[in-house]
N, C-alpha and C positions, 0 to 999 in steps of 0.2 A: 451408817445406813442412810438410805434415802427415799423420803418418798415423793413423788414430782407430779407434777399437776401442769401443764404448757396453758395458761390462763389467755394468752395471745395477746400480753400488754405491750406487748412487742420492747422492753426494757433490756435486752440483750441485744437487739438491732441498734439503741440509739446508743450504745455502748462503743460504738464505732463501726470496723468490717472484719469480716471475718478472716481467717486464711483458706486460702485456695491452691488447688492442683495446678500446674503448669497448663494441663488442657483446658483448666475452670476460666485461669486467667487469661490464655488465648482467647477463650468462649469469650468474655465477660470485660474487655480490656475497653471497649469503649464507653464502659458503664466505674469500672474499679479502678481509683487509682493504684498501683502495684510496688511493692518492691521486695527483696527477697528479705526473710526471714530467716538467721541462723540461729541455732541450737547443739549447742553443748554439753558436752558433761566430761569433768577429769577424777581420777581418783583423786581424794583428798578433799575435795571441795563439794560432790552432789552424793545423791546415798548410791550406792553401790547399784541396789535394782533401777533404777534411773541411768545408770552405766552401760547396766546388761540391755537396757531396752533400747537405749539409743544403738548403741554396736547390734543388734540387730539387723539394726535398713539402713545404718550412719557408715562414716568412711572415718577412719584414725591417722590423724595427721600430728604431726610435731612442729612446734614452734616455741616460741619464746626469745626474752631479747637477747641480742649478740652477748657472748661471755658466758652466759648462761645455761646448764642443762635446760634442754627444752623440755617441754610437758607435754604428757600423750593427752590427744583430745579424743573423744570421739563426737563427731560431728553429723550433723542432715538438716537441710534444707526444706523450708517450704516460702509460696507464695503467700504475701501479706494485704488485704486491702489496705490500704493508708491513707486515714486521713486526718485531720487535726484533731488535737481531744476538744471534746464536748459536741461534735457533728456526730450524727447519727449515720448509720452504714445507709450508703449512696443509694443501694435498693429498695429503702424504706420511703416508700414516697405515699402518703395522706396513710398508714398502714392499712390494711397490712402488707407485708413483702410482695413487692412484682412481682417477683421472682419465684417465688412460693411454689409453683409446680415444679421447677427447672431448679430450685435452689441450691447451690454448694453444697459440696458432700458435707463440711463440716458444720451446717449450720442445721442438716439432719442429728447430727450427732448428737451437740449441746442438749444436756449441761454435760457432755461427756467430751474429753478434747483427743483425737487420733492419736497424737504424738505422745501420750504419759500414758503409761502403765493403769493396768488396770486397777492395782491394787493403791497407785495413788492417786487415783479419779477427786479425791477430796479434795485435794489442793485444787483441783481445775474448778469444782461448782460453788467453794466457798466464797469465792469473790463475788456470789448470788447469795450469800447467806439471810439478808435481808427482803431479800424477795418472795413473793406468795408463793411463788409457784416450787420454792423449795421446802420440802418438809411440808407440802402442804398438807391438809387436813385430810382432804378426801382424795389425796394423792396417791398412785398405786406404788409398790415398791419396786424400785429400776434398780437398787445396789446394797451391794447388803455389808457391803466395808471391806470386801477384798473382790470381787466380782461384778459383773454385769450381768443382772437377773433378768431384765426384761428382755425378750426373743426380735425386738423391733429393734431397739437401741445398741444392742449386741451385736445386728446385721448390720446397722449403719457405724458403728465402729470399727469393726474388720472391714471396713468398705472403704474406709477413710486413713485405715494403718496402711493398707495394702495400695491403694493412691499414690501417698506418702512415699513408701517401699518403692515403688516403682519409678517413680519421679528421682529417687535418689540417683536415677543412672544420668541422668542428664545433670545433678548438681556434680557427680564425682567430676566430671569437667571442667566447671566451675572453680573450685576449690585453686585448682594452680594459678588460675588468672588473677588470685588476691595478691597484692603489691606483698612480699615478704616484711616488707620493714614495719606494714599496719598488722598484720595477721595476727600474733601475739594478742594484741589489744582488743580488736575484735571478737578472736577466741576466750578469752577472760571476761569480756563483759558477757558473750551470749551464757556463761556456766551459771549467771544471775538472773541476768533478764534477755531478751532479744535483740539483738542487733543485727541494725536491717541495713542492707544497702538498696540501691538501684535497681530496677529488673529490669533494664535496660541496658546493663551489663553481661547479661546471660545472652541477648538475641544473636552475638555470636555462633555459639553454642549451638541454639534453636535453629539458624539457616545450617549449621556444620551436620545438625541430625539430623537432616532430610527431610525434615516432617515439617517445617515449613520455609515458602518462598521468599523469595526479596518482597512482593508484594505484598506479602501478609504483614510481613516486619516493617512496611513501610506503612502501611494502614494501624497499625497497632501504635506504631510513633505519633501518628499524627493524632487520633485518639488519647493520648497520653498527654502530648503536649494540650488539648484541648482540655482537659480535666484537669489539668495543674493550675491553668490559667484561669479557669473558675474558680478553684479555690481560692487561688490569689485576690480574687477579687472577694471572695467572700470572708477570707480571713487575712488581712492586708499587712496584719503583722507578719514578718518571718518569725520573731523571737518565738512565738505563741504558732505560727504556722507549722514549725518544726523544720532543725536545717535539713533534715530527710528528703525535703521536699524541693530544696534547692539544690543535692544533689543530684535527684530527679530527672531535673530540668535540663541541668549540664551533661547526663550524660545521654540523655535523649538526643540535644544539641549533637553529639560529639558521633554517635554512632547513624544520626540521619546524616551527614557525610560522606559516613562512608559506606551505604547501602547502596 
């Protein structure tokens, strides 16, 4: 159970950024550094309803290395803000949130995450364990151990499954353009944790679905490369920057070319 209290310390902003919708991250591309976020789940390795949820709005691919029965995945994609640990999410500027009227759908949600079941919400708000605003005192009750009790937090969670869901139509595209020979490894780490590549990678895609121009995709690049290159200077290490970020860069590189 839980009872939540939003104190507005804003210590979920300096946490990093959030993830966002394909449209969030078009909206938002000159403010968010981006890159895709995969998610996983195979029998044997996550609990079953973790399986059922993803196959939902996820697509079932096979891989594994050469020789080898491959392994069914089921997979789905979402957009990641990114940026190095211990930065705060790029929206928090003097707090609180710019962005606060116009805020990502998932930052309505929190302490609830779109992508996990509702029945294991626990896992999502425990890494807040130590925070006031969880279990606080005079906190109302949002979750009672298998559901979502409050009528606000419920609407902004179907709002962000269904985002989610619907964004999967443009990751099913995605999926083939991963080199076959990394795929395997890729899909084994996200069944743990996230593994993000490039969303620089995807603008293919984005110009092939009609829904936007060369000139958007070139105004998005150039915003992207500008944001990288701030980090760069603000965090001058790569080791500590994260190599995410120099794949970034190369393939931002690789696809202004050819726009």
């Amino acid at each position: 159970m839980l009872k939540f209290e939003c104190t507005l310390c804003g210590k979920c902003c300096d946490a990093g950024g959030p993830e966002v919708t394909i449209e969030e991250a078009m909206r938002f591309a000159d403010l968010f550094p981006l890159s895709v976020r995969i998610v996983a789940a195979r029998k044997g390795k996550n609990p079953d309803e973790l399986i059922k949820h993803v196959k939902t709005f996820g697509h079932r691919l096979r891989a594994g290395p050469p020789g080898v029965t491959p392994y069914i995945y089921h997979v789905y994609g979402t957009i990641m803000v990114t940026v190095p640990e211990g930065l705060a999410c790029p929206a928090l500027k003097d707090k609180p949130c710019s962005l606060h009227p116009d805020k990502p759908l998932a930052c309505s949600t929190a302490p609830f995450a779109g992508g996990v079941p509702q029945r294991l919400q626990q896992a999502a708000y425990k890494r807040w364990a130590d925070w006031e605003c969880i279990d606080h005192k005079d906190g109302e009750m949002i979750f009672d151990g298998k559901k979502i009790t409050n009528t606000g937090y419920l609407r902004h969670y179907k709002q962000t499954y269904n985002a989610i869901k619907l964004d999967q139509k443009l990751f099913a595209a995605f999926w083939p353009q991963i080199p076959k020979d990394v795929l395997p490894d890729i899909l084994e780490m996200a069944t743990t944790q996230h593994s993000l590549l490039p969303f620089a990678e995807m603008l293919p895609i984005l110009r092939d679905s009609g829904r936007y121009d060369d000139v958007t995709l070139k105004r998005l690049i150039t915003s992207q490369n500008r944001l990288l290159e701030g980090l760069a200077q603000k965090v001058p290490d790569e080791p500590v920057r994260g190599p995410i970020h120099w794949h970034m860069q190369l393939a931002l590189k690789r696809w202004q070319a050819q726009l």
